[in-house]
C-alpha positions in Angstrom: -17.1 -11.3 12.9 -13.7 -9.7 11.6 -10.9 -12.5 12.0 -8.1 -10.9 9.2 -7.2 -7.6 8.6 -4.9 -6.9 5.3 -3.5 -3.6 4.7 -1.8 -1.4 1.9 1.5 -0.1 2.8 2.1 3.3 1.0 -0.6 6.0 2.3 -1.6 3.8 4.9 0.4 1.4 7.6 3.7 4.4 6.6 4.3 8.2 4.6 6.6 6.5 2.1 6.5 9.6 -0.4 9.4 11.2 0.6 11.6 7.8 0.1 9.3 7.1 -3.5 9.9 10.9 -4.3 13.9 10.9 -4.2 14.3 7.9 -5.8 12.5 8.7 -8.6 14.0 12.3 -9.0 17.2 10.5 -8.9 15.9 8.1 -11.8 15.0 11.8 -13.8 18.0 13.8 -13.2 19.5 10.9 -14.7 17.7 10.9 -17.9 18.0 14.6 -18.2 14.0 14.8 -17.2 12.7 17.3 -14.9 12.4 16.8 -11.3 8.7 16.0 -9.8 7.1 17.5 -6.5 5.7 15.2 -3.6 1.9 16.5 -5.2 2.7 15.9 -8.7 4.5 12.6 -8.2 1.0 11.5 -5.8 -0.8 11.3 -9.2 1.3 8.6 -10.4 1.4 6.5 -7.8 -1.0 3.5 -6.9 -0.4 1.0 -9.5 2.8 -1.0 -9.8 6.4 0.3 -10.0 6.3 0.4 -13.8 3.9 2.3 -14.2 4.8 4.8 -11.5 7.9 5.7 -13.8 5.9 5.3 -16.6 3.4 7.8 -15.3 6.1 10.3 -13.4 8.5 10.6 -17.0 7.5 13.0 -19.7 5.0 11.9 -22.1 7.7 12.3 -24.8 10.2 9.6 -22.6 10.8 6.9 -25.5 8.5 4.3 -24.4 11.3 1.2 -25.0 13.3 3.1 -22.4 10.9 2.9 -19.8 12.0 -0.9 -18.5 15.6 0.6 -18.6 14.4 3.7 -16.4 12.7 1.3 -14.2 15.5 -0.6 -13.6 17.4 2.3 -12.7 14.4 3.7 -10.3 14.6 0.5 -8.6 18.5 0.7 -8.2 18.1 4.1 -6.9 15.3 3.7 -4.6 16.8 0.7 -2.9 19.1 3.1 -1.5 17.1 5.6 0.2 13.7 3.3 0.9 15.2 3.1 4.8 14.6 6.7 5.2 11.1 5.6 5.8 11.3 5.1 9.5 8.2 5.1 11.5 4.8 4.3 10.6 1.8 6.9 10.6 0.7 7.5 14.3 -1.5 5.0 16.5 -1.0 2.2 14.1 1.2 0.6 15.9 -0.7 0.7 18.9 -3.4 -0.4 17.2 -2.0 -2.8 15.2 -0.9 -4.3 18.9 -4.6 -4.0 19.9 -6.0 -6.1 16.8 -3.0 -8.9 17.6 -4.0 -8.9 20.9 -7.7 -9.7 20.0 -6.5 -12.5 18.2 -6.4 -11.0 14.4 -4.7 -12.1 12.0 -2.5 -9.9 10.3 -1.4 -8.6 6.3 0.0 -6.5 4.2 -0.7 -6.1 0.4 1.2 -3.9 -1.9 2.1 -3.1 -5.0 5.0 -1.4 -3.5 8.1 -3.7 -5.3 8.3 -7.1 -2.7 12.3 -7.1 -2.4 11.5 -3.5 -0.7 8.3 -4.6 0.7 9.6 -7.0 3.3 12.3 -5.5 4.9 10.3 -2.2 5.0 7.4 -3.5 7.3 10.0 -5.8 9.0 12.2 -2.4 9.8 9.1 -0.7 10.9 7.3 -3.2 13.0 9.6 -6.6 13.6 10.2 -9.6 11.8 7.2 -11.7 11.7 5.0 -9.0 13.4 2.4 -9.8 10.1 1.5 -13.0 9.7 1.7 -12.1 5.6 3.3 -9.7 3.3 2.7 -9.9 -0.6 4.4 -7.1 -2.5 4.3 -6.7 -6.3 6.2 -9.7 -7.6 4.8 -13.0 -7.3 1.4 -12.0 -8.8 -0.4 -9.4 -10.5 -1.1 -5.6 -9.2 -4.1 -4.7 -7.1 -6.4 -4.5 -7.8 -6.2 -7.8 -9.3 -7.2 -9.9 -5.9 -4.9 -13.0 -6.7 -2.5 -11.5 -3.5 -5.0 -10.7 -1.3 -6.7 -14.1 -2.0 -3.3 -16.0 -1.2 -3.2 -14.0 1.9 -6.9 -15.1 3.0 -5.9 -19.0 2.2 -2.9 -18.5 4.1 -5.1 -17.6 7.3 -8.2 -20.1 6.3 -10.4 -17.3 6.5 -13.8 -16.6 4.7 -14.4 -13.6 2.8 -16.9 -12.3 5.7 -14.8 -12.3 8.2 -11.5 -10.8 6.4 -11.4 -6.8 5.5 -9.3 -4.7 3.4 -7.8 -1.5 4.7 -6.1 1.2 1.8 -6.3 4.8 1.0 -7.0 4.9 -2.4 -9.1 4.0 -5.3 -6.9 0.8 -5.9 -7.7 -0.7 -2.6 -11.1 0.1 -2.7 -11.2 -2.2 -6.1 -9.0 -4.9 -4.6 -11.9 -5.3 -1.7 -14.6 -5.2 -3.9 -12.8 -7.6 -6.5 -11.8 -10.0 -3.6 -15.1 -9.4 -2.0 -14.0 -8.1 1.3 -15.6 -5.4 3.2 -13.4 -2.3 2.1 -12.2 0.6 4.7 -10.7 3.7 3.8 -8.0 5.5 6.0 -8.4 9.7 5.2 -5.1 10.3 6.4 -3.4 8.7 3.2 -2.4 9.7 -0.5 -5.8 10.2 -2.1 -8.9 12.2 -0.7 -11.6 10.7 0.7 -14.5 11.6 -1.8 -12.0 9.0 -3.8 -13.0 6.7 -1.4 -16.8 6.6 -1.1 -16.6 7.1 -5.1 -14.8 3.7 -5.5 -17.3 2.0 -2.8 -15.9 2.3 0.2 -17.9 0.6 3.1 -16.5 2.6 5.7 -13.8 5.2 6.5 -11.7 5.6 9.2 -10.2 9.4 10.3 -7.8 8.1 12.8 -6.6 4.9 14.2 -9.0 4.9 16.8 -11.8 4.9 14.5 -9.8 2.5 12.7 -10.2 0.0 15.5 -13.8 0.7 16.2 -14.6 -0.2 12.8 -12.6 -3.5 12.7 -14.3 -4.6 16.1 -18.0 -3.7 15.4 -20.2 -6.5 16.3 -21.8 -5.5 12.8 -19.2 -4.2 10.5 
């Protein structure tokens, strides 16, 4: 029986892209590097704030800048992250549901922690989740050191906790913290990605999400 849920942020509790997307065309401009669509900039994302500038500057970006350019993104993207408003909708009904079925309730992300916290605490209430591990105090997803601190936190077993994500990375991050691994389709990556990375199940819409999460026999 499902006890702990643990979700990605980015492409699945929130849209975060159009936040990500101007700070990091703010980050280019700056460096004299040409701008990057929503789609462009959606291949770059996934894996840690370094190597989302890495990935979104030109392959010809002097590598020992690329801290310098991080700092910068960072700067700049802690000025626009509160455009990100409202998460994606029916998750916060059923987020309500879960908590009123006794769940217990995290976030995992590789989205940077300073922003992580306040994000989810703008979007849902402070100490809504019972956990929230950004990228900081251990290594990316899919590395499962966060996801495993989260799961000690709760003092639940691997059979009764779940991963939720919508991409490739989360998929992985079940699998190497091995957790049954659900895909949302409504996120950042399509959902062939999903299956092809080993998803267990995936959910089209919040509802579904739920009647996943409850099965008797997820």
């Amino acid at each position: 029986m499902i006890r702990a849920a643990i979700f990605d942020l980015d492409g699945t509790l929130a849209d975060t892209m159009d936040a990500l997307r101007e700070g990091m065309n703010m980050a280019l401009e700056h460096y004299g590097c040409e701008k990057k669509s929503r789609e462009e900039l959606l291949e770059c994302i996934n894996y840690g704030s370094r190597e989302f500038v890495s990935r979104a500057f030109p392959e010809d970006f002097p590598p020992e800048k690329i801290d310098e350019a991080l700092i910068y993104y960072k700067a700049r993207y802690a000025e626009v992250w509160q455009k990100t408003e409202e998460p994606y909708p029916g998750i916060r009904e059923l987020l309500d549901k879960l908590k009123a079925l006794g769940f217990k309730l995290g976030v995992v992300t590789n989205k940077m922690n300073e922003i992580t916290v306040p994000l989810v605490e703008k979007m849902f209430g402070k100490g809504y989740f019972d956990a929230i591990i950004g990228q900081g105090p251990y290594e990316p997803k899919p590395d499962p050191a966060s996801t495993r601190a989260v799961m000690e936190a709760f003092g639940v077993a691997e059979d009764e906790t779940v991963f939720i994500g919508d991409s490739h990375i989360d998929m992985q991050t079940a699998k190497n913290s091995g957790l049954m691994a659900v895909g949302v389709a409504w996120g950042y990556r399509p959902e062939s990605v999903l299956w092809d990375e080993g998803a267990d199940a995936v959910a089209h819409d919040a509802d579904e999400l739920f009647e996943i999460l409850t099965a008797e026999e997820p």
